[in-house]
Each structure stands twice: as C-alpha cells, then as structure tokens.
C-alpha positions in Angstrom: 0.0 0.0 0.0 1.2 3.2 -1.1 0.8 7.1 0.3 -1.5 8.9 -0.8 0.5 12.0 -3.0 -2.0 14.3 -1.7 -3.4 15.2 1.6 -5.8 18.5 2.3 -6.1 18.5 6.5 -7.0 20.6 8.8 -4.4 18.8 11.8 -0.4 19.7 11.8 2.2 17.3 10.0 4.9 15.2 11.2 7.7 15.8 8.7 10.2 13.4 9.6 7.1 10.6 9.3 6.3 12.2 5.6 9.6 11.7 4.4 10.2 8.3 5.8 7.3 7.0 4.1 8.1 9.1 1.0 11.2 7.3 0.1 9.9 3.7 2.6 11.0 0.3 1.1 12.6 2.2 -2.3 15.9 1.3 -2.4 16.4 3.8 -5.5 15.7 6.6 -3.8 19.2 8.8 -3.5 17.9 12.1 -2.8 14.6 13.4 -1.0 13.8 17.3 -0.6 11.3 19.3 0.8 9.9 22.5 1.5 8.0 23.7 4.6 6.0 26.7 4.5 5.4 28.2 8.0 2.6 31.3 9.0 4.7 34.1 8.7 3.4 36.5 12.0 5.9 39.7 11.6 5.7 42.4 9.8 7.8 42.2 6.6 5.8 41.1 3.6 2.7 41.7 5.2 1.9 45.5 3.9 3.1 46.8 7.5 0.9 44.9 10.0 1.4 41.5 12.1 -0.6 38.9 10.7 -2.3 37.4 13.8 -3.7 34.7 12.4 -4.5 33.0 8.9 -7.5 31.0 7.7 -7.1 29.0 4.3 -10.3 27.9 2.5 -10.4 25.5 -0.4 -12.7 23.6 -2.5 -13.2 20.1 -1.9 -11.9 17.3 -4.9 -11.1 20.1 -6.9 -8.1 21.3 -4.7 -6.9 17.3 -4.9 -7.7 16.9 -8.4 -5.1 20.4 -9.4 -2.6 19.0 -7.2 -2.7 15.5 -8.2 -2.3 17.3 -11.9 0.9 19.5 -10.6 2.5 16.1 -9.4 1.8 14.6 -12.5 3.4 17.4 -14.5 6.3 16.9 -12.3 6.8 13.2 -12.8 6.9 14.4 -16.9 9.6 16.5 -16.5 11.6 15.8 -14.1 13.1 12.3 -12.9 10.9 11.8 -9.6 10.0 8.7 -7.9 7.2 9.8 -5.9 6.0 12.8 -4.5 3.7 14.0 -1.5 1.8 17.6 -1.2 0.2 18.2 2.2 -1.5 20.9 2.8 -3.5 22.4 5.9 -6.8 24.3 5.7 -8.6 25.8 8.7 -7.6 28.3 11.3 -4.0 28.7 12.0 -1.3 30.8 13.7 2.2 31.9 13.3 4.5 29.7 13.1 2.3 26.8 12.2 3.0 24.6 9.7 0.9 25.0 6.1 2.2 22.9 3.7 4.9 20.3 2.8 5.9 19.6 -0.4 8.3 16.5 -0.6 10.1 14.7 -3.9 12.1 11.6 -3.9 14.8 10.7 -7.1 18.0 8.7 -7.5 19.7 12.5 -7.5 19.1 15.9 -5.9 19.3 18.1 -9.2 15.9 16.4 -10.0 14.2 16.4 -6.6 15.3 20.3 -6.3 14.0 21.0 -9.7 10.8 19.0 -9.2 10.2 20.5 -5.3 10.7 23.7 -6.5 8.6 23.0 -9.5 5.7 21.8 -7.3 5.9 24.8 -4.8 5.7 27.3 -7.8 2.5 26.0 -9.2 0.9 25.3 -5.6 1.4 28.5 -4.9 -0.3 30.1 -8.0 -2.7 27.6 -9.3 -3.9 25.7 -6.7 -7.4 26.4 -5.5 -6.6 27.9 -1.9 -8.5 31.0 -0.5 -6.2 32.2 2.0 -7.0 35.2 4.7 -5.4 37.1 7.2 -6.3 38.8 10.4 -4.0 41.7 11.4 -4.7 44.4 13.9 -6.6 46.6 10.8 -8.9 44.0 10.5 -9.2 40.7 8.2 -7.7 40.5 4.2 -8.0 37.9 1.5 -4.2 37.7 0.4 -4.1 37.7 -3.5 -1.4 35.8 -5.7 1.7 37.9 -5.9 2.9 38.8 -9.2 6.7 37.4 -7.9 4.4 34.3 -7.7 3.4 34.6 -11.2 6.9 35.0 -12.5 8.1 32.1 -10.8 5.7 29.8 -12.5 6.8 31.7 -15.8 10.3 30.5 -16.1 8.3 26.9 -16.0 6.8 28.0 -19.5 3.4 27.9 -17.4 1.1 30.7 -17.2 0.0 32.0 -14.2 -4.5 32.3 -14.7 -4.4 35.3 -11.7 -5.0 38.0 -13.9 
C-alpha cells in the first residue's frame, strides 16, 4: 500500500514521518527534498501589519484533483519517484506549519527542480483561499505577481490576472 501523494487537513504534520514514508522500502531513492512553508506572523511582507492569524479555505476534490495534476506534471519532467503535497486548511497561527511539499529521485538536481517545481505552481494555481487577520482587520491575500513569474520560467502561465 502506497501514500497517498496528496493530503488536504485541517491537523499539523509530522515531517520526519512524511519523508520516511516518502522514500519507505525504495531502495532507489538517493535524494529526497522538501519544503515547509510556516505562517509568517511579523511584519515584513505583510503590507506593514502582524498577521495574527490566517485562515485558508479551499474547494473540496477540486483542490486534490489540481494537485494531483501539478504532481503529474512533475513526474513528466523531471526524474521523480514519488512525490507527496500536504497541505493544511482551517484556522492557524504563526508559526504553524501549512504545507509540505516532498520529492524523492535517484539525485538531488531532479528532486530540487521538481520541489521547487511543485511549490511554484501550488502556490499560483492551486485552489486555496487564504486570509489574514491583522490588527486593521481581516484581508484575503491575493497571488503575488513574484508568484506569477516564478511559475513563468516553468513555461506555465499563471491564470491570476
């Protein structure tokens, strides 16, 4: 039985379980990387105000299907093995955990490529509805166009405009 490459939850993430069961009884496996993205709380990159807390929304079976689509992309171009996306919904605070993304290969250069890869696209084209309280009040955060560009050196265009 095999892990589920996608998981949408609402409770925190053990990352030393998720990559042990990433690369678990594949003896290929050479490289594994990840990337954990954290509530940021301060004030940089938040327009000038402390997020207190953030709430991410999302839209069940779609929000699976476009990831299990991103992964699939990612297995055509790069060398992968496997890959897992997990990604928490709900309320949550700073310095909580929000998402892992996690590739496994026979070599690093293609489980960089292919985490980095992943991250880009979740982070543009993924159905996610993401808002933050801060002192002002509440905001729903919109795609960044740094966001955008990132996806663009893929040779995949960003649908935020």
């Amino acid at each position: 039985m095999s892990l589920p490459r996608t998981a949408i939850q609402t409770a925190d993430f053990d990352v030393s379980a998720e990559l042990a069961a990433l690369r678990q009884h594949d003896r290929r496996v050479g490289a594994v990387c990840s990337f954990v993205g954290t509530v940021r709380g301060g004030y940089e990159g938040n327009n000038g105000a402390p997020v207190l807390s953030m709430e991410l929304e999302h839209y069940p079976g779609m929000t699976e299907k476009a990831i299990e689509a991103m992964i699939d992309e990612a297995q055509r171009r790069f060398d992968i093995f496997a890959a897992r996306v997990v990604h928490r919904v709900g309320l949550l605070q700073p310095g909580d955990q929000i998402v892992l993304v996690a590739v496994s290969s026979a070599h690093r250069g293609q489980s960089f490529q292919a985490c980095e890869f992943l991250m880009d696209y979740l982070k543009t084209q993924a159905p996610f509805w993401k808002k933050e309280a801060t002192p002002q009040g509440a905001r729903w955060v919109d795609a960044r166009v740094s966001d955008d560009a990132a996806l663009a050196r893929w040779g995949i265009e960003a649908r935020n405009a």
